[in-house]
VOGU-3710 file (C-alpha; in Angstrom, 3 decimals, decimal comma):
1> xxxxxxxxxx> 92,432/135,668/190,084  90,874/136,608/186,468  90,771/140,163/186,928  94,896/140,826/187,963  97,036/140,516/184,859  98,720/137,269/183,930  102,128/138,800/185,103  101,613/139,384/188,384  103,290/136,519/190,518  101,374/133,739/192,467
11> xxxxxxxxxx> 101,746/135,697/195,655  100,543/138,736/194,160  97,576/136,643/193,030  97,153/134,986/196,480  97,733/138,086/198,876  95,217/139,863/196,522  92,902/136,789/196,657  93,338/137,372/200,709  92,600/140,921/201,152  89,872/141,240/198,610
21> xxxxxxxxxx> 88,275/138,323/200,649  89,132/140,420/204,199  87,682/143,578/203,000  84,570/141,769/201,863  84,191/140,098/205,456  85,298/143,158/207,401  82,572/145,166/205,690  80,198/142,823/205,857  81,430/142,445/209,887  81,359/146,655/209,804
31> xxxxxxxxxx> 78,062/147,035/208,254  76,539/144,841/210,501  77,612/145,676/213,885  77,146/149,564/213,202  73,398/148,774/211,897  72,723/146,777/214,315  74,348/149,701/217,113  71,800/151,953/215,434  68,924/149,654/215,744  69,842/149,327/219,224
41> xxxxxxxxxx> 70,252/153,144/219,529  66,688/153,567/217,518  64,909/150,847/219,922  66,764/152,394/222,687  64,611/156,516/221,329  61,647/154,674/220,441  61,546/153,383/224,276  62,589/157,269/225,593  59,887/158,790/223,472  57,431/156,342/224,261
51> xxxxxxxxxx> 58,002/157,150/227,888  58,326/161,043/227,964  55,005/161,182/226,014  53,387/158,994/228,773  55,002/161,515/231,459  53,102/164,480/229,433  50,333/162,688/229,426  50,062/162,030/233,150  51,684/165,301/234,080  49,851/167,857/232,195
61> xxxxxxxxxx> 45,975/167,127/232,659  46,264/169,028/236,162  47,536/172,203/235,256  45,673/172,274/231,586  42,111/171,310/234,336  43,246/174,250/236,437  44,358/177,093/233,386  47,272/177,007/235,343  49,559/178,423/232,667  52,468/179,128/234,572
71> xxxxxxxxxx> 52,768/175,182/235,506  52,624/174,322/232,282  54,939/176,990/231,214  57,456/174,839/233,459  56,526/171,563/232,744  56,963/172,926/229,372  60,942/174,088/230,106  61,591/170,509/231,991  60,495/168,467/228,975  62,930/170,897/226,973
81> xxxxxxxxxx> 65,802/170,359/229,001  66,352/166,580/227,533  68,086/167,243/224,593  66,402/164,746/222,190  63,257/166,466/222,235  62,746/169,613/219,604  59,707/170,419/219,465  56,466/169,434/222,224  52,971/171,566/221,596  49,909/171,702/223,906
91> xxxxxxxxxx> 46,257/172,180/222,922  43,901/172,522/225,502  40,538/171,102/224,324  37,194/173,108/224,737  38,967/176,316/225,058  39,790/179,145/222,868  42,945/179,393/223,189  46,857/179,346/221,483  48,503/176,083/221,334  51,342/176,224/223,678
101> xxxxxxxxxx> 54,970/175,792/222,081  58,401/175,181/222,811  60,865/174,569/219,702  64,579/174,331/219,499  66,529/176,542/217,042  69,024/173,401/216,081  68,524/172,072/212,555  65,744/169,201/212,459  67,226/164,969/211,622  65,279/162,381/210,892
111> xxxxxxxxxx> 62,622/163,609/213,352  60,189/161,070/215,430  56,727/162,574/216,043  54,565/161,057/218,994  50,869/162,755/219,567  48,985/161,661/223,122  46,028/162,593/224,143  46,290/164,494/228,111  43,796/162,988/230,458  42,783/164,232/233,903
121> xxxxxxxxxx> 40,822/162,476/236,408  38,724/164,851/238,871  38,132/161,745/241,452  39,642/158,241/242,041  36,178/157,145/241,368  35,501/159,249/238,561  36,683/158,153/234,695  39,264/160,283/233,121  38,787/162,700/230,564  40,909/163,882/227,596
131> xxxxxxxxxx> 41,855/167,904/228,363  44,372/168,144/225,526  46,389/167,261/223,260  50,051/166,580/223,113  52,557/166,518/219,678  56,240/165,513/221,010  58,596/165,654/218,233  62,480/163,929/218,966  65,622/164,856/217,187  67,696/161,440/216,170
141> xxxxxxxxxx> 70,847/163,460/215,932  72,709/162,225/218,570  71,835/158,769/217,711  73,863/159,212/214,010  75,951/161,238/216,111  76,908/157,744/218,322  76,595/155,376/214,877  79,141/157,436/212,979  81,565/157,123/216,364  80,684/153,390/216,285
151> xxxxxxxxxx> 81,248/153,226/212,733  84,795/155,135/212,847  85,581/153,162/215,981  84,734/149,797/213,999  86,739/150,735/210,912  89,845/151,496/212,581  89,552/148,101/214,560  88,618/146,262/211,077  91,440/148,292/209,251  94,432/147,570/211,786
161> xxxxxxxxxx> 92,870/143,904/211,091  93,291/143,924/207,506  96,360/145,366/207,276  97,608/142,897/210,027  95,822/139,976/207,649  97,952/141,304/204,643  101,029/141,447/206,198  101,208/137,764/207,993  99,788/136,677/205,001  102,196/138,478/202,889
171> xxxxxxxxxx> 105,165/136,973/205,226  103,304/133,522/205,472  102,953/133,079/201,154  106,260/133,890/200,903  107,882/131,747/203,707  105,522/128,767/202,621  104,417/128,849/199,034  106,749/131,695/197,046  110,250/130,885/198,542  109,249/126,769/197,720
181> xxxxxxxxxx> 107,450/127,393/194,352  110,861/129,200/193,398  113,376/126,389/194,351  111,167/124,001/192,351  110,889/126,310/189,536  115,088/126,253/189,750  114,952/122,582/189,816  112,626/122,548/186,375  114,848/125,165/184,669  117,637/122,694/185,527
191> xxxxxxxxxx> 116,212/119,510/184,618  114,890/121,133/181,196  118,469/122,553/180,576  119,729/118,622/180,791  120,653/117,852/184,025  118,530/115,353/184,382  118,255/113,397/187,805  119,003/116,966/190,087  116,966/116,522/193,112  116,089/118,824/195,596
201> xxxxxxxxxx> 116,072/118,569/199,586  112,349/117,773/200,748  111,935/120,369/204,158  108,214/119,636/204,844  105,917/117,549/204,887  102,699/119,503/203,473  101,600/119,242/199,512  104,914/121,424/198,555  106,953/118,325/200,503  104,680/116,314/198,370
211> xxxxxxxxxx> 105,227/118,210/195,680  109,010/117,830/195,732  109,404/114,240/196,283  107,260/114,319/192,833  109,654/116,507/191,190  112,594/114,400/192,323  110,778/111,455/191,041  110,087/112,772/187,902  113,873/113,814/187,668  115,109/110,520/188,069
221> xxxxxxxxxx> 112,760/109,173/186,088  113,696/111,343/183,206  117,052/110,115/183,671  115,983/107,011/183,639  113,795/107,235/180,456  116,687/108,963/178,659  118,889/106,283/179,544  116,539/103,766/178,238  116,118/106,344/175,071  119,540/106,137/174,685
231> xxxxxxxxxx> 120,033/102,417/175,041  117,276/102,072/172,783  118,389/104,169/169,966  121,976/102,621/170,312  120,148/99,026/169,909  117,879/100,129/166,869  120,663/101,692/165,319  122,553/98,475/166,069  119,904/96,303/164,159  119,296/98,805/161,351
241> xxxxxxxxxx> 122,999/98,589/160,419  123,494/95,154/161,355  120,197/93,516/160,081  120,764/90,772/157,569  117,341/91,989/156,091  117,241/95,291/153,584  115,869/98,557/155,265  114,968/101,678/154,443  113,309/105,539/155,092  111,886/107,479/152,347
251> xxxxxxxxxx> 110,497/110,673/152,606  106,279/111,290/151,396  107,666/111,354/147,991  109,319/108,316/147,787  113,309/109,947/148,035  115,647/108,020/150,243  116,344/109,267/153,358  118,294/106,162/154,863  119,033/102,446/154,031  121,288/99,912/155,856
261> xxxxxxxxxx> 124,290/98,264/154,898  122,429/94,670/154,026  119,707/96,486/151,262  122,722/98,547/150,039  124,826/94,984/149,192  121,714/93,804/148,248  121,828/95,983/145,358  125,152/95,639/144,821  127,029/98,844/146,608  129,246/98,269/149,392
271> xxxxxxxxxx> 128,288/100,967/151,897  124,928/102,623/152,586  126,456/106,084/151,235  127,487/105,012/147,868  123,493/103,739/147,048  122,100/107,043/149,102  124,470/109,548/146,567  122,521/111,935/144,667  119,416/111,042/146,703  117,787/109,110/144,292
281> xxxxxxxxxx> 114,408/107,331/145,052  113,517/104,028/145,349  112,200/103,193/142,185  115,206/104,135/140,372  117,885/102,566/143,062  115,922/99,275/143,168  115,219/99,295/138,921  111,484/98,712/139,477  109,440/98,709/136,386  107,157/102,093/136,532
291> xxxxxxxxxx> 103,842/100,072/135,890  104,770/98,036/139,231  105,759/100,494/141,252  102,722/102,449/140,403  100,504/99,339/141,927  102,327/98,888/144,827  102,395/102,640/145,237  98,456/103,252/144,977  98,283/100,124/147,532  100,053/101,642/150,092
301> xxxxxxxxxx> 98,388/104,686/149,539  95,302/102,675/149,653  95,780/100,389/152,703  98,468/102,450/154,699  100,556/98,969/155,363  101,544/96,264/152,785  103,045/92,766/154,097  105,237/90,242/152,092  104,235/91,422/148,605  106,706/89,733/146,333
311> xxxxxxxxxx> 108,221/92,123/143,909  111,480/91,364/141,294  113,996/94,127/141,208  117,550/94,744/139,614  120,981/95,592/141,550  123,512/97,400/140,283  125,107/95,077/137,809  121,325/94,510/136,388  121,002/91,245/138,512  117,516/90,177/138,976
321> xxxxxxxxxx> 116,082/89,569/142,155  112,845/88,466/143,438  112,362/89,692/147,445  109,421/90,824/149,271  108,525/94,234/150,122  106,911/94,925/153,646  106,076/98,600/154,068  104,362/100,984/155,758  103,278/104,735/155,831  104,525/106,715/159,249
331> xxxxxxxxxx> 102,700/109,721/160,405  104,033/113,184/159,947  104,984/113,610/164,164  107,989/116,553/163,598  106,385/118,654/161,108  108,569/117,329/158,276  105,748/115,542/156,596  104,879/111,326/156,207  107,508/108,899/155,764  107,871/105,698/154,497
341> xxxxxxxxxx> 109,489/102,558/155,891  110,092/99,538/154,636  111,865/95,883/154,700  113,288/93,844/151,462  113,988/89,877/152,368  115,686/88,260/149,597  113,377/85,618/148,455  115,377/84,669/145,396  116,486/80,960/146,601  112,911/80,317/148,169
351> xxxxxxxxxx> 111,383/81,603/144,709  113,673/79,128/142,978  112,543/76,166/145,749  108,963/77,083/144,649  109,386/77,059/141,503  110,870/73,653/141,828  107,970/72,088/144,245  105,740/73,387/142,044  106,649/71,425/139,248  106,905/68,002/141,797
361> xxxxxxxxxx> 103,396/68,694/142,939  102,043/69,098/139,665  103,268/65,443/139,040  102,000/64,675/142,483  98,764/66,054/141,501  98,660/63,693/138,333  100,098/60,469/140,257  97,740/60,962/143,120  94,810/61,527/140,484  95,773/58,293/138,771
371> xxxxxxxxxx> 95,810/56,359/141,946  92,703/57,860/142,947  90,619/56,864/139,748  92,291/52,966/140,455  91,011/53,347/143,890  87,789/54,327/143,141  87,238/51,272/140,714  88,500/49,142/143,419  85,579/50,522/145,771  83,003/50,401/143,047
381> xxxxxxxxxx> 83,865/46,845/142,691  83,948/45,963/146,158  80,729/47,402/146,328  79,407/45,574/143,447  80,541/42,568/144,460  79,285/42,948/148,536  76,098/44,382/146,970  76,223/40,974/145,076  76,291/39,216/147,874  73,820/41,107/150,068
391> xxxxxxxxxx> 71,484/40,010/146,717  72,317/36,845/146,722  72,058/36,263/150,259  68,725/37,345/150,447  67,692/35,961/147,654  68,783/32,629/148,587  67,149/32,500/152,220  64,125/30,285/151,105  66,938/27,698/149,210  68,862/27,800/152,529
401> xxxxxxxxxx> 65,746/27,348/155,166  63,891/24,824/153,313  66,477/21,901/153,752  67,089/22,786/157,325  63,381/23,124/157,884  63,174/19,102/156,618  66,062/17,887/159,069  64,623/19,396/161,752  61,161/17,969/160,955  62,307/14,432/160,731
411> xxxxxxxxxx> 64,523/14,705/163,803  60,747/16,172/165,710  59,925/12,630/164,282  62,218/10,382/164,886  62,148/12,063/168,789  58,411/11,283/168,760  59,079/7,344/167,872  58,571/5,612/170,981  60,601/2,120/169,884  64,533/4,242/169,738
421> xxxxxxxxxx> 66,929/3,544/172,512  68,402/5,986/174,595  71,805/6,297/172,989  69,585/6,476/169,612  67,132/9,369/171,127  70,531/11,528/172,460  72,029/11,178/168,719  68,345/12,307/167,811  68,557/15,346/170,431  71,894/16,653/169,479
431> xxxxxxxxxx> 70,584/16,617/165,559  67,983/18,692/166,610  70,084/21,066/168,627  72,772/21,497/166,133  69,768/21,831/163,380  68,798/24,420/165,559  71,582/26,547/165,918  72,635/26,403/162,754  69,036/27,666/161,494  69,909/30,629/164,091
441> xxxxxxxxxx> 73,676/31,696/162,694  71,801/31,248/158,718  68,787/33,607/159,704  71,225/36,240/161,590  73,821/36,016/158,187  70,335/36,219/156,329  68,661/38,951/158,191  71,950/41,812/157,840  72,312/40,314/154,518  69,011/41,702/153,719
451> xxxxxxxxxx> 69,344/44,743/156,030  72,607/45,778/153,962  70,734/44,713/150,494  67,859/47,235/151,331  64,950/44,609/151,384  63,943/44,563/155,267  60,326/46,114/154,906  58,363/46,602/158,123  54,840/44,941/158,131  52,784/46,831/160,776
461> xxxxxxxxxx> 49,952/45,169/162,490  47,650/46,038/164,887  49,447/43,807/168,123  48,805/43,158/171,681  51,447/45,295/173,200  51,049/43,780/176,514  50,555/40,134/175,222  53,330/40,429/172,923  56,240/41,649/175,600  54,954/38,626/177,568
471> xxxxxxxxxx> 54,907/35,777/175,156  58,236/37,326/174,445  59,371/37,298/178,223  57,590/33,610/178,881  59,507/32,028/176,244  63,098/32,570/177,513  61,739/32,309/181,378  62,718/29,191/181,469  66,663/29,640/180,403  66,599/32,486/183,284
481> xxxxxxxxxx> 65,196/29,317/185,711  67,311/26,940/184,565  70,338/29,330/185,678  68,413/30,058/189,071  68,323/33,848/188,031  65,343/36,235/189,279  63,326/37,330/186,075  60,940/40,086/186,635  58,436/41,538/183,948  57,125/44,888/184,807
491> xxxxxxxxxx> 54,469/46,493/182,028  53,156/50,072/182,877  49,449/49,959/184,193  48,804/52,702/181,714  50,302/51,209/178,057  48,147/50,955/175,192  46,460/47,467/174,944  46,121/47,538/171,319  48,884/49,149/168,880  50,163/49,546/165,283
501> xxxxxxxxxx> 53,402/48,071/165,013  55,907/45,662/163,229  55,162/42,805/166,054  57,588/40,048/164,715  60,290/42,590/164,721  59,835/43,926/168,338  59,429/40,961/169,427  62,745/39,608/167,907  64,706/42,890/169,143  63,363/42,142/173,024
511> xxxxxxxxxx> 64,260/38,611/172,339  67,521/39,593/171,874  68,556/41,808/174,382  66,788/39,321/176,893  69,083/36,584/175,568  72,282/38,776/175,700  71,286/39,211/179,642  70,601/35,660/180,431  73,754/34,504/178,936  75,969/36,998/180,124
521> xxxxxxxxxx> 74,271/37,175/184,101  75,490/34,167/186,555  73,646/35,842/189,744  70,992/37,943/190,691  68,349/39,391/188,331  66,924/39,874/185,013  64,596/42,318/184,608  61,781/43,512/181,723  60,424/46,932/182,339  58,338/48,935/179,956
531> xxxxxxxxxx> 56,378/52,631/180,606  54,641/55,166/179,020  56,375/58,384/178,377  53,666/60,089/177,003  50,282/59,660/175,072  48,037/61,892/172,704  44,648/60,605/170,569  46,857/59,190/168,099  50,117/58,131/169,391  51,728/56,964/172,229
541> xxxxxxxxxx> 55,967/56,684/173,254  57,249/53,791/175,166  60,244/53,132/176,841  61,558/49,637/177,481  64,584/48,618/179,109  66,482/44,810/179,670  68,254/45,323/182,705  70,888/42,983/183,961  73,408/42,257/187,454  75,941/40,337/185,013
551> xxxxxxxxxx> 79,080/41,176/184,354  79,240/43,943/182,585  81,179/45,642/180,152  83,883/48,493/179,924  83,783/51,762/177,229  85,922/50,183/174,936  83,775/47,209/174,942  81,008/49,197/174,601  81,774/51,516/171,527  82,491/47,844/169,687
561> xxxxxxxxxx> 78,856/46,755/170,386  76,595/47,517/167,745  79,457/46,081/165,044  78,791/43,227/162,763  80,478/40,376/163,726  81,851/41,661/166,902  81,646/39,602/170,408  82,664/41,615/172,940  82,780/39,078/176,169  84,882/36,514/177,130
571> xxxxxxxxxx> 85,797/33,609/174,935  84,015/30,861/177,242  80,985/33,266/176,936  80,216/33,279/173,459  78,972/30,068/172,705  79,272/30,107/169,148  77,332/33,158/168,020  77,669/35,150/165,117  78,245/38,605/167,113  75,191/39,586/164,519
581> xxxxxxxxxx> 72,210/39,697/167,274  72,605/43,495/168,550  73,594/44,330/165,292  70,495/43,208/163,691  68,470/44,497/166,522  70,384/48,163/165,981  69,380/48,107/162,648  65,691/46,881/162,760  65,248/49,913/165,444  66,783/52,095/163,712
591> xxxxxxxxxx> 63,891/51,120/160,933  61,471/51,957/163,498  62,898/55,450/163,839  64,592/54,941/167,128  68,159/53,351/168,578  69,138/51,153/171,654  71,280/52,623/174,352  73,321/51,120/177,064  75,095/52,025/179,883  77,224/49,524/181,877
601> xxxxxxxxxx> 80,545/49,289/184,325  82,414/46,283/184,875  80,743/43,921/187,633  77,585/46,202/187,889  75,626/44,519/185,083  74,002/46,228/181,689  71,302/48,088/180,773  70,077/48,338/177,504  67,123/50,603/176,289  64,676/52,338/173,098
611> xxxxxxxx> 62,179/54,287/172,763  59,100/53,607/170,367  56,685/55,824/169,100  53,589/53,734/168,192  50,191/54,583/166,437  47,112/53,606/168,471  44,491/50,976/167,637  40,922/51,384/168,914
//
């Protein structure tokens, strides 16, 4: 309640707050019910006049008709006797004559004037006429007369109400709330004067119940908390004084306030009280230099918090030490202004260790250096010397060709002379086979030779795409035959007849992989497929894939692949190869702006797969 002073009690408030809001509803209760009682009562005139002046009317055409004066004299006295009426007048019409008059002597309230006109009909059959004139006037007297007795008998009924309101109200506020609110206000004047954990007896179980179990709670719980409080300040204090690293409190301008037993040995006192005497700062105590201090001062000013900054200081006895300072700046929270805390680790040994390490790793440095630059020369003349190689290699491919190229044209010969024996024709046949192979292992050594030397230049032509994955398929048909192995060949409908390419080395790339499938595939299927992936005017991507039912190969085999000189099958499988062919075929893609893929599981077969982008040929 804003409008009672601030001293008056709660129940003062609330019994206030009560009957204010009574004696607004009883008046609004009284001032309804008594105006509607003298609506009622007004109706209730309006309906009385309405009918007298109907009576008049009807009852005084015949004697006004007949000049009968002495009826209307009476009728005049009988409308008189009801009390309500003060005042009724008669005016004959077409006659020269006073107005006839009654009036009451009584003082006039809020009168209600009715005029009528006074009709008289000479015949059933003939209309009525007006004779005269009628002015009624009421008195509404005894209408206020019966609203003020309404209004004095509603008052006293609303009165006895409010004061019967007040008083339960006044007994029920302070049975329920008052005699409650007052125990709990005990409890809090005994739990702020320390005894912490009183409790109180819960007797209900409305919101003061509530209430009270909340107070108890909170009770305990301060306990509890200043148990904890305690325990906790009993540790800290226990670490401060027991901590095998310096600490210390100064106030905002840098005077101790505290430090611990470890910082003062540190600096060469034996208890904490001997370094704190005279209060001297921490400057002075510790024997920083004033330049230092200053920067480590504006820092922490600066930043709030400093961590590990290394800092030399003297003891007592003017013994250096190096330690490192981790401070911070506490907020003023008891009105007695910022402090400053603050940890000093003795770093002296470590500094020493560093010291020490640093001079090792600055020979380190100059050892590793020196074995580095021997290194380095090593590479650059392994490099020089594989380059050399590489160079030679390919340089040398025509020397190496040529003579292998004449063997294998006289053995063609000798196979073609009709007059050789049998035993003479099978020496002849394994000449040419071993002639043969090793023209294969010298052109794949020749072909990464030149890869690695930098001199494999692609030589595009405008090829038969279709005719050239054929020829390439029909040649090694047979092999897939010979091994009773299904060889399919499947060329998109919709591929490019005529391309710009590097024929010879597509060719020797599907060559390959079809090789690698026959060899390594005892049953089933090898399969060619190649589709178009897209097409514009200009250019055109393929896709072609060697896909195989052999016997697979595992992840580790798999990431060993595309190595030089690796062979990642079975021994009985290789049949003397150079491990060079995917390589090769890696590489020349790779030239082509693309790669080979494969995926493949043990016993599910291999699939191997590029993508080309070609230029179109019209």
């Amino acid at each position: 309640m804003a409008w009672l002073p601030r001293t008056f009690s709660i129940q003062t408030r609330l019994i206030a707050g009560i009957a204010l809001a009574t004696t607004v509803l009883v008046v609004l209760i009284a001032w309804y019910w008594t105006a509607r009682e003298e609506r009622e009562l007004t109706a209730a005139l309006d309906r009385r006049a309405e009918r007298m002046s109907q009576m008049v009317a009807r009852g005084f055409g015949g004697p006004i008709w007949n000049l009968d004066t002495v009826a209307v004299a009476n009728l005049l006295d009988a409308v008189m006797a009801d009390p309500e009426v003060h005042e009724i007048e008669i005016k004959a019409v077409g006659v020269e004559a006073e107005p006839m008059l009654r009036r009451r002597d009584t003082a006039l309230v809020q009168p209600l004037e009715r005029q009528v006109d006074i009709l008289h009909q000479a015949s059933p059959q003939s209309p009525a006429n007006a004779v005269g004139r009628a002015r009624l006037v009421f008195n509404r007297e005894q209408v206020l007369v019966s609203v003020g007795q309404t209004r004095q008998l509603v008052g006293s009924l609303l009165a006895a109400v409010l004061a019967a309101i007040v008083v339960t109200s006044y007994w029920l506020v302070h049975r329920l709330v008052s005699c409650p609110v007052m125990a709990l206000g005990g409890l809090a004047r005994r739990v702020a004067g320390g005894d912490l954990g009183a409790t109180l007896p819960v007797q209900r179980a409305d919101e003061l119940g509530q209430l009270t179990e909340q107070f108890n709670r909170m009770s305990v719980q301060l306990k509890a908390s200043s148990e904890g409080l305690r325990r906790s300040e009993e540790r800290y204090r226990s670490l401060f004084e027991n901590a095998t690293e310096g600490i210390f409190q100064a106030d905002g301008r840098g005077r101790l306030l505290s430090v611990n037993k470890a910082l003062a040995q540190m600096l060469g006192y034996a208890r904490p009280e001997q370094a704190l005497a005279g209060t001297v700062s921490l400057r002075r105590l510790a024997g920083v230099e004033l330049a230092e201090f200053k920067r480590v001062a504006h820092a922490l000013q600066r930043h709030r918090v400093l961590q590990q900054v290394p800092l030399l200081i003297s003891g007592r006895e003017g013994r250096q030490l190096w330690v490192e300072l981790s401070v911070h700046i506490v907020a003023d929270t008891d009105g007695l202004g910022p402090r400053i805390e603050g940890m000093l680790s003795d770093i002296s040994q470590r500094r020493l260790a560093e010291q020490e390490l640093t001079r090792h790793r600055d020979h380190l440095e100059e050892l590793v250096a020196e074995r580095t630059l021997e290194l380095n020369q090593a590479r650059l003349r392994a490099e020089g010397a594989n380059q050399s190689k590489s160079r030679f290699l390919a340089t040398m491919s025509h020397e190496f060709r040529t003579p292998l190229n004449a063997i294998l044209g006289f053995a063609q010969l000798l196979q073609m002379d009709t007059g050789l024996s049998t035993p003479q024709q099978g020496k002849i046949n394994l000449i040419r086979d071993s002639g043969e192979h090793l023209l294969s292992l010298i052109s794949d050594l020749l072909d990464m030779a030149s890869i690695e030397a930098g001199r494999v230049r692609l030589m595009p032509t405008v090829v038969d795409l279709r005719g050239l994955l054929e020829v390439a398929c029909d040649s090694l048909r047979p092999r897939a035959e010979e091994k009773q192995l299904q060889f399919r060949l499947e060329i998109d409908a919709e591929l490019p007849a005529r391309v710009r390419l590097d024929g010879q080395r597509l060719r020797q790339v599907v060559l390959n992989l079809l090789s690698n499938a026959i060899k390594f595939t005892d049953a089933g299927e090898v399969s060619v497929r190649a589709r178009l992936l897209h097409q514009d005017p200009s250019a055109a991507r393929m896709r072609v894939e060697v896909i195989d039912t052999g016997i697979g190969m595992d992840e580790a085999q798999m990431a060993r692949l595309f190595k030089p000189f690796e062979q990642v099958s079975e021994i009985d499988r290789r049949d003397g190869g150079t491990g060079l062919g995917l390589s090769i075929s890696q590489q020349l893609m790779r030239l082509m702006d693309s790669e080979i893929s494969v995926s493949s599981a043990p016993g599910q077969g291999s699939c191997f797969s590029f993508e080309l982008e070609m230029a179109l040929q019209s």
